[in-house]
C-alpha positions as CSV (number, residue, x, y, z in Angstrom):
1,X,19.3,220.7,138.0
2,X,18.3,223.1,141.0
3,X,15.0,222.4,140.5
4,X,15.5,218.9,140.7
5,X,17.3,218.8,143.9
6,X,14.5,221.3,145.4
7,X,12.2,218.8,144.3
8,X,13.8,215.9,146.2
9,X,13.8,217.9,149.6
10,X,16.7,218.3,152.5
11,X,19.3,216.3,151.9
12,X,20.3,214.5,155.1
13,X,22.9,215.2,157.3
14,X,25.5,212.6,158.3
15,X,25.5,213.0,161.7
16,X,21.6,212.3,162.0
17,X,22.1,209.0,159.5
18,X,24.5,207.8,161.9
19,X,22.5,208.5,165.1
20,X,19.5,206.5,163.3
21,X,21.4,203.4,162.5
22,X,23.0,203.4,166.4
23,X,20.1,203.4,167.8
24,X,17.7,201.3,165.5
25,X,20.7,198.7,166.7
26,X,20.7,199.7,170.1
27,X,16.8,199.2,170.5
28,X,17.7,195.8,169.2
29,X,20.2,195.6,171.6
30,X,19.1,197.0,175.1
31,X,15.3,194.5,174.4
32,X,17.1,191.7,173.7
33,X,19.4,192.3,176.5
34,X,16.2,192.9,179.2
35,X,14.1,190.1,177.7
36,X,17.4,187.7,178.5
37,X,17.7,189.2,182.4
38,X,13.9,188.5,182.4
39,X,13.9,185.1,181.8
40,X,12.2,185.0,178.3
41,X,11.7,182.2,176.3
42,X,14.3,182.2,173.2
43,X,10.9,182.6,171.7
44,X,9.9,185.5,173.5
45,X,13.5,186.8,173.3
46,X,13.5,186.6,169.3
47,X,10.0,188.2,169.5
48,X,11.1,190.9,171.6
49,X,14.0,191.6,169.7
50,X,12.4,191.2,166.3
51,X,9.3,193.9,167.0
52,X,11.6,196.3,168.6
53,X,13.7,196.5,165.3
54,X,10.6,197.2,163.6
55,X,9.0,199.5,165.2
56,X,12.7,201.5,165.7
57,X,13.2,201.1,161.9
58,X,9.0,202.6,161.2
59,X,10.1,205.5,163.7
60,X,13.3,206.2,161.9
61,X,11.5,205.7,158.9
62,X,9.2,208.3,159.5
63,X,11.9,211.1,160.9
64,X,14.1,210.6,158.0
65,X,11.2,211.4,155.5
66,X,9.9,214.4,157.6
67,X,13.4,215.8,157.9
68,X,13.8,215.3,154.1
69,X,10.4,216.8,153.2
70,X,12.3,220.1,155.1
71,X,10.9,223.0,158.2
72,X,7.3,222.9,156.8
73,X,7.5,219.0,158.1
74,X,8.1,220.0,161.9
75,X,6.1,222.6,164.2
76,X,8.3,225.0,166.5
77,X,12.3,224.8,165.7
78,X,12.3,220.9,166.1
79,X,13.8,220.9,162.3
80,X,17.1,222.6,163.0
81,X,17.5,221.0,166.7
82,X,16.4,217.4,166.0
83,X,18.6,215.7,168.1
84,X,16.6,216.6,170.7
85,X,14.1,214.0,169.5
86,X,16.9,211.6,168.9
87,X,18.2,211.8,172.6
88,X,14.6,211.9,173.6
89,X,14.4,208.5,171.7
90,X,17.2,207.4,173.3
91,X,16.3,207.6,176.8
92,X,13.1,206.0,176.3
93,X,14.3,203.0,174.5
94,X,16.1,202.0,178.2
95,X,13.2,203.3,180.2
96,X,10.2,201.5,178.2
97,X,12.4,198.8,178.7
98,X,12.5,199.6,182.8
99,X,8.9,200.4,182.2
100,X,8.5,196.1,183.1
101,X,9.9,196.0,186.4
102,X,7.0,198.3,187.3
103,X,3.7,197.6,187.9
104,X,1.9,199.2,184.5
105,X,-0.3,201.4,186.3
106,X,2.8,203.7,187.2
107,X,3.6,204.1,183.6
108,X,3.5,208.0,182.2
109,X,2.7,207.2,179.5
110,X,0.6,209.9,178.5
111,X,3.1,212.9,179.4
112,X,6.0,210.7,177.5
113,X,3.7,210.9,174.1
114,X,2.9,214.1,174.6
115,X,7.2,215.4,175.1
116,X,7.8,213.1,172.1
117,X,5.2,214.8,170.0
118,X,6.7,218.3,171.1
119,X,10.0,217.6,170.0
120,X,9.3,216.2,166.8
121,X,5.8,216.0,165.3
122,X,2.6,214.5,166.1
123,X,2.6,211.7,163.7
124,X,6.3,210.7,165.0
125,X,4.9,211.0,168.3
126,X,2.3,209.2,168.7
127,X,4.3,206.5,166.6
128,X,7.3,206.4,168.8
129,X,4.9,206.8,171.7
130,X,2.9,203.7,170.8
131,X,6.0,201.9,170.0
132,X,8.0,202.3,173.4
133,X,4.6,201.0,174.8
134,X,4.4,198.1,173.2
135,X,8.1,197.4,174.1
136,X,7.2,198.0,177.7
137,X,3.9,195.5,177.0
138,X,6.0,192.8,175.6
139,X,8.6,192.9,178.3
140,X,5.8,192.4,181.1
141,X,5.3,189.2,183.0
142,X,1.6,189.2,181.7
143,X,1.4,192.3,179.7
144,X,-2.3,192.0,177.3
145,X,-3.9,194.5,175.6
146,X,-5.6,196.4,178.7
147,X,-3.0,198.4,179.4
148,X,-1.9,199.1,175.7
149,X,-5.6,200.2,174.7
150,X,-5.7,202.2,177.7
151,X,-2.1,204.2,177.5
152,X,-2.8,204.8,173.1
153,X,-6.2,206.4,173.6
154,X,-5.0,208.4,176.6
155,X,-1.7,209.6,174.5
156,X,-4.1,210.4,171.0
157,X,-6.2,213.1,173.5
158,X,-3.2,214.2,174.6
159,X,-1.6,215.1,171.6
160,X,-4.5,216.4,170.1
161,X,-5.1,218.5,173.4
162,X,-1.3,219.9,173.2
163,X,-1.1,220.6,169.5
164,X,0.2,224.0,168.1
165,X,1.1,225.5,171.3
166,X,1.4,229.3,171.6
167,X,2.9,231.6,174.3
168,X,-0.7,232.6,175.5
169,X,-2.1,229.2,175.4
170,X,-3.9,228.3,178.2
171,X,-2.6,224.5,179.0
172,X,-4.6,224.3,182.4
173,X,-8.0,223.1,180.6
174,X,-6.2,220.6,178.0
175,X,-3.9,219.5,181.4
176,X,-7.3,218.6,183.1
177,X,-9.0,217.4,180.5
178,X,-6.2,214.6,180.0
179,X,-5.6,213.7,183.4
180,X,-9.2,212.9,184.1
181,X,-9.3,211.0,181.1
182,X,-6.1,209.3,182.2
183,X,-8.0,208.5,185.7
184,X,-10.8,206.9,183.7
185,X,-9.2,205.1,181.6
186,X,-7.1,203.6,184.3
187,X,-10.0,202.5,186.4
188,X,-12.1,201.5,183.2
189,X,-9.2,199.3,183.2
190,X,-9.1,197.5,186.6
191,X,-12.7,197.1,186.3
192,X,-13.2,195.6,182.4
193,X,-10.0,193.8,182.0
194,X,-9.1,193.3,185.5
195,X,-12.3,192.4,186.8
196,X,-11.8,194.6,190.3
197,X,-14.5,195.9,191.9
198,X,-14.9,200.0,191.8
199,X,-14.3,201.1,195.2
200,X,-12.9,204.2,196.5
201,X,-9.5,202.3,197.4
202,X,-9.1,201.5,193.7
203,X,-9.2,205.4,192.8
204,X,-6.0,205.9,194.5
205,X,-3.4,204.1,191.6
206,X,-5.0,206.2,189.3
207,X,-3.8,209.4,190.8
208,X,-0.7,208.2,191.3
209,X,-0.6,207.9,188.1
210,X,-1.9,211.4,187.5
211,X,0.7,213.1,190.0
212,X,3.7,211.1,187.6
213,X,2.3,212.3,184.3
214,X,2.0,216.0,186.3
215,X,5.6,215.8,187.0
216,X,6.9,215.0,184.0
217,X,4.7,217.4,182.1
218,X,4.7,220.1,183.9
219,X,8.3,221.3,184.1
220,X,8.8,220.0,180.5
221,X,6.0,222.3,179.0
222,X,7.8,225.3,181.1
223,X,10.7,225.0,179.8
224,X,9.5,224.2,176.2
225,X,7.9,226.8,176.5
226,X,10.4,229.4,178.1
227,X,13.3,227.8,175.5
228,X,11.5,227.3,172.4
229,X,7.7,229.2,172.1
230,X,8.9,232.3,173.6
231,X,12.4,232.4,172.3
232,X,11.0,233.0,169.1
233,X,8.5,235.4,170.0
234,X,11.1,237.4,171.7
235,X,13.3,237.7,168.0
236,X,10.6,238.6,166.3
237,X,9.7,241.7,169.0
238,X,13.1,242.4,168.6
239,X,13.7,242.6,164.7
240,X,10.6,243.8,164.1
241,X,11.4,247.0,166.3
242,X,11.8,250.3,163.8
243,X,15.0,250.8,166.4
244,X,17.1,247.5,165.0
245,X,20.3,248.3,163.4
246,X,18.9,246.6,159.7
247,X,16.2,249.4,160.1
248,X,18.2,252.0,161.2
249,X,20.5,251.5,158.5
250,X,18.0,251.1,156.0
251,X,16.9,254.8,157.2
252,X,20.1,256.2,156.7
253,X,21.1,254.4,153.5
254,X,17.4,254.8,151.5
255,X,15.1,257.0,153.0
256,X,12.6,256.2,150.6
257,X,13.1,252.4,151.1
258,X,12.6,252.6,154.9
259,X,9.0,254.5,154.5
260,X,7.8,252.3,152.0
261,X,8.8,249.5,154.3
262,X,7.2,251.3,157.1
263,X,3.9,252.0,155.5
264,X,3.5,248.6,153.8
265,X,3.7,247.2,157.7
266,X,1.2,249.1,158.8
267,X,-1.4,248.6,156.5
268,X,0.0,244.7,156.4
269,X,-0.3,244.3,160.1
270,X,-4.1,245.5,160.1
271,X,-5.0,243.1,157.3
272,X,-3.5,239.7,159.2
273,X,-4.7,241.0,162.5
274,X,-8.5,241.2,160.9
275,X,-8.1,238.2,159.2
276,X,-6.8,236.0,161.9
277,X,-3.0,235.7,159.8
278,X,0.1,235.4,161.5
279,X,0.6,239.2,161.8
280,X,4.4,239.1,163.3
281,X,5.6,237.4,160.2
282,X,3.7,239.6,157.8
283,X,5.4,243.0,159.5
284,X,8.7,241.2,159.1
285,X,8.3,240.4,155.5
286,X,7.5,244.1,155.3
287,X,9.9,245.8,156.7
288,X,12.6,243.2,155.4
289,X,12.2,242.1,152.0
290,X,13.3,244.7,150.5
291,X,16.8,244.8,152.5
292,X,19.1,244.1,150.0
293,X,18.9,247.3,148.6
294,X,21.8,247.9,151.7
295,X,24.1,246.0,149.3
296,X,22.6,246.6,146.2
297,X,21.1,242.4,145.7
298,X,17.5,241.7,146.1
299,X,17.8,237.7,144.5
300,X,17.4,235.6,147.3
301,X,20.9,233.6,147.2
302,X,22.5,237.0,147.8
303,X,20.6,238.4,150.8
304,X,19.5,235.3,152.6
305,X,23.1,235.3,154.5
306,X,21.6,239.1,155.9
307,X,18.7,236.9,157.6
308,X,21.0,234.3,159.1
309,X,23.1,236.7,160.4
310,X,20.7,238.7,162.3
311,X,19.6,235.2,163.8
312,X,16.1,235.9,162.5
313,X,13.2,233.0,163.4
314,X,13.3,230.1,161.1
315,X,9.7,231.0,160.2
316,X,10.3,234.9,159.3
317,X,13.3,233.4,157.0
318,X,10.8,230.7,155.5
319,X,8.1,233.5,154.7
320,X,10.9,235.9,153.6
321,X,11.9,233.6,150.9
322,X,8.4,232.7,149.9
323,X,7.9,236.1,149.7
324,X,11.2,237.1,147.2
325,X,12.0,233.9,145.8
326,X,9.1,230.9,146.4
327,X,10.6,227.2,145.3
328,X,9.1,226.4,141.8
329,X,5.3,225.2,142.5
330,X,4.6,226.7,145.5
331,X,1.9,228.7,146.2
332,X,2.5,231.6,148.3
333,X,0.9,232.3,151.4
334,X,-2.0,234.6,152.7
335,X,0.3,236.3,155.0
336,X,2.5,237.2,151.6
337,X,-0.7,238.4,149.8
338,X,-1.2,240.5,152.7
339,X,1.9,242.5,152.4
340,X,1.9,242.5,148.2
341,X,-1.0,244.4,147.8
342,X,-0.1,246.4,150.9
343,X,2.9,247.4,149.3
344,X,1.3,248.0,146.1
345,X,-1.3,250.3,147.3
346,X,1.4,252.3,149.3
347,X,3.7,252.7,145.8
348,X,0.5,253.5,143.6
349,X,-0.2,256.8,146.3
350,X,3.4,257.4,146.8
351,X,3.6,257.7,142.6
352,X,0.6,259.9,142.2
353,X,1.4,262.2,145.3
354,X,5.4,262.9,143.6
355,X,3.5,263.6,140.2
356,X,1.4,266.5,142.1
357,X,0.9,266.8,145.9
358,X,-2.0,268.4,145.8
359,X,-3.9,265.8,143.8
360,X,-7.3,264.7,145.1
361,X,-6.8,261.1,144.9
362,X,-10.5,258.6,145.3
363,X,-8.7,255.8,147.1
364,X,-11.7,253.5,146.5
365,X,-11.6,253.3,143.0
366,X,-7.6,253.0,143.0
367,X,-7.8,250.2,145.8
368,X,-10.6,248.9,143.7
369,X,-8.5,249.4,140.2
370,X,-5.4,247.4,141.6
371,X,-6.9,244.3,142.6
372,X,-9.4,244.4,139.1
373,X,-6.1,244.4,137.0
374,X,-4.1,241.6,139.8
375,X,-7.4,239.5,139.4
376,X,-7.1,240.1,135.4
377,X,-3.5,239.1,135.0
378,X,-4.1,235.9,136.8
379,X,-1.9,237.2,139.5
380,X,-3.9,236.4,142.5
381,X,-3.7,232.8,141.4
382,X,-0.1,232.4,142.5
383,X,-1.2,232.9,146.5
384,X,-3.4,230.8,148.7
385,X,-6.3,233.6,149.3
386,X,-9.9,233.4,149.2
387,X,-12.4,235.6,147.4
388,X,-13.9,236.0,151.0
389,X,-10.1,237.2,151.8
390,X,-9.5,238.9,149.2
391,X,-13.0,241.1,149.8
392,X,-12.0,241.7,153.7
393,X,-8.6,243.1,152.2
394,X,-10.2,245.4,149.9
395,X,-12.6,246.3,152.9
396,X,-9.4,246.7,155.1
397,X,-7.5,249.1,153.0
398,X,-10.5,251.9,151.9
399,X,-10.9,252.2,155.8
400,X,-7.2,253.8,156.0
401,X,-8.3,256.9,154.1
402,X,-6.7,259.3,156.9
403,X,-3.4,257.2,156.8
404,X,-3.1,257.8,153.0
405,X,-3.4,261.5,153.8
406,X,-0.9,261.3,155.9
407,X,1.6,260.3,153.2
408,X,1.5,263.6,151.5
């Protein structure tokens, strides 16, 4: 029965169900309300009203199945704080609505996909995104396809030019790159579907335009990335620090424990560094999965409160339980390969030093022995690793010859 309910995903909280049907009504609501103070037809009004309901019920659609798919669905911590999405949403159902009493060229468009996108995913993104822009199309005197071609192809650069941002990510090239685009596509517009002549007075909307998207993105990406990118970065500096009181304790409670830990980091760490893994989360994993020996539990059920409690990132706590406990059927990551045979290696010259110290020990042909017999059991099927991956790992750990040394 556990299984099963693993199998069906997150179940879905209340509180989110609720917000979803208020404001798949209220988009109903507020367009049929602005197409009425416009002066619509009753045509046009039931329109309107009608496409707004479907595109809010697609959107809601597509949120509720991400959510219930679970983390893995969303980028950054936009799974445990989604109703930042869903106030987001609600916002721009009144100002694509407002959107019409402007004249379309003023529209930022292309910085609203891109905040969307940021605080849910990029397919709810650019959905919602293209959505709130046809709401603002349909509510125009004479809104036509122009303006809607032009604001989708300039949001689909953008989101592709903002994806998977990082705390050293340069955003000054992919900011350029879409504004310009933006200030082609705006005067590709005037002249093809506006029939304008190109002049240099016609240049001037578009960077209007420009300096609204700049203002909007701007101080959003700061603080997106001071409040979300970097507040994770900062927990993990500070849990994976050999001076945090799980550590500490560990130390004091099982010395042995806390060097293995120790030494399986290090050589973990040089392996995802090398290979390009996500090297924070692999020297968490090592130090930590191994820290219910403090209360003498090493299932996950019993030691995953230890992780919650520390307020450790939702990604360490995702590759922590891959790593002790994976859900049936899933294949475990590089990063958790990374600190297996780490750890294995590290036991394997830990055992033979305590059997006789002054042993002379050919780390080659061990390193080489352990990964023959995990390759013979089948074992390296059950992660997501390469042969090329798994020959750079091998590579990696016969280099630390002087570190093993130092373990007698």
């Amino acid at each position: 029965m556990e299984s099963e309910n693993k199998e069906l995903g997150t179940a879905l909280p209340l509180k989110l169900k609720l917000c979803s049907v208020g404001l798949f009504v209220l988009t109903g609501l507020i367009v049929f309300g602005f197409s009425y103070l416009f002066g619509k037809s009753y045509e046009a009004i039931l329109r309107n009203t009608i496409v707004s309901l479907i595109i809010a019920g697609a959107n809601f659609f597509l949120l509720l199945e991400a959510y219930r798919r679970g983390r893995e669905s969303f980028p950054y911590d936009n799974y445990d704080h989604i109703m930042r999405f869903v106030i987001a949403y609600g916002i721009m159902i009144i100002l694509s609505s407002a959107f019409s009493l402007v004249p379309n060229v003023f529209w930022p468009y292309m910085a609203i996909f891109v905040v969307l996108a940021l605080l849910s995913n990029n397919e709810i993104g650019m959905a919602s995104g293209v959505g709130f822009l046809l709401i603002s199309v349909l509510l125009e005197d004479n809104g036509g396809i122009g303006e809607f071609f032009m604001y989708v192809i300039a949001g689909m650069v953008a989101l592709a030019l903002f994806r998977d941002l990082k705390e050293n990510t340069a955003i000054g090239l992919p900011t350029a790159i879409a504004l310009m685009l933006q200030v082609v596509l705006i005067t590709a517009f005037y002249v093809l579907f506006q029939n304008r002549t190109l002049s240099f007075g016609l240049l001037i909307l578009p960077v209007v335009n420009v300096l609204l998207n700049l203002i909007i993105l701007m101080p959003f990406l700061n603080m997106f990335g001071i409040y979300v990118i970097r507040k994770s970065n900062d927990n993990y500096m500070e849990i994976n620090d050999s001076a945090y009181p799980l550590l500490v304790k560990l130390r004091e409670t099982n010395k042995d424990e806390y060097f293995r830990a120790v030494h399986t980091a290090y050589l973990a760490e040089r392996i995802a560094l090398a290979l390009g893994l996500n090297d924070r989360a692999v020297k968490n994993v090592s130090y930590y999965h191994r820290i219910g020996v403090l209360e003498e539990k090493q299932s996950w059920d019993d030691v995953k409160h230890i992780y919650i409690e520390n307020n450790f990132p939702h990604e360490a706590v995702d590759f922590l339980q891959e790593y002790i406990e994976a859900p049936v059927g899933k294949v475990r990551s590089c990063e958790c390969f990374a600190v297996y045979i780490s750890e294995t290696v590290i036991t394997a010259i830990n055992y033979l030093i305590k059997k006789d110290k002054e042993a002379k020990i050919d780390y080659d042909k061990l390193i080489d022995k352990i990964f023959d017999e995990k390759e013979a059991k089948g074992q390296l099927m059950d992660y997501n690793v390469t042969y090329r991956q798994n020959d750079q790992m091998k590579k990696i750990l016969k280099k630390e010859k002087l570190y093993y040394d130092f373990l007698r």
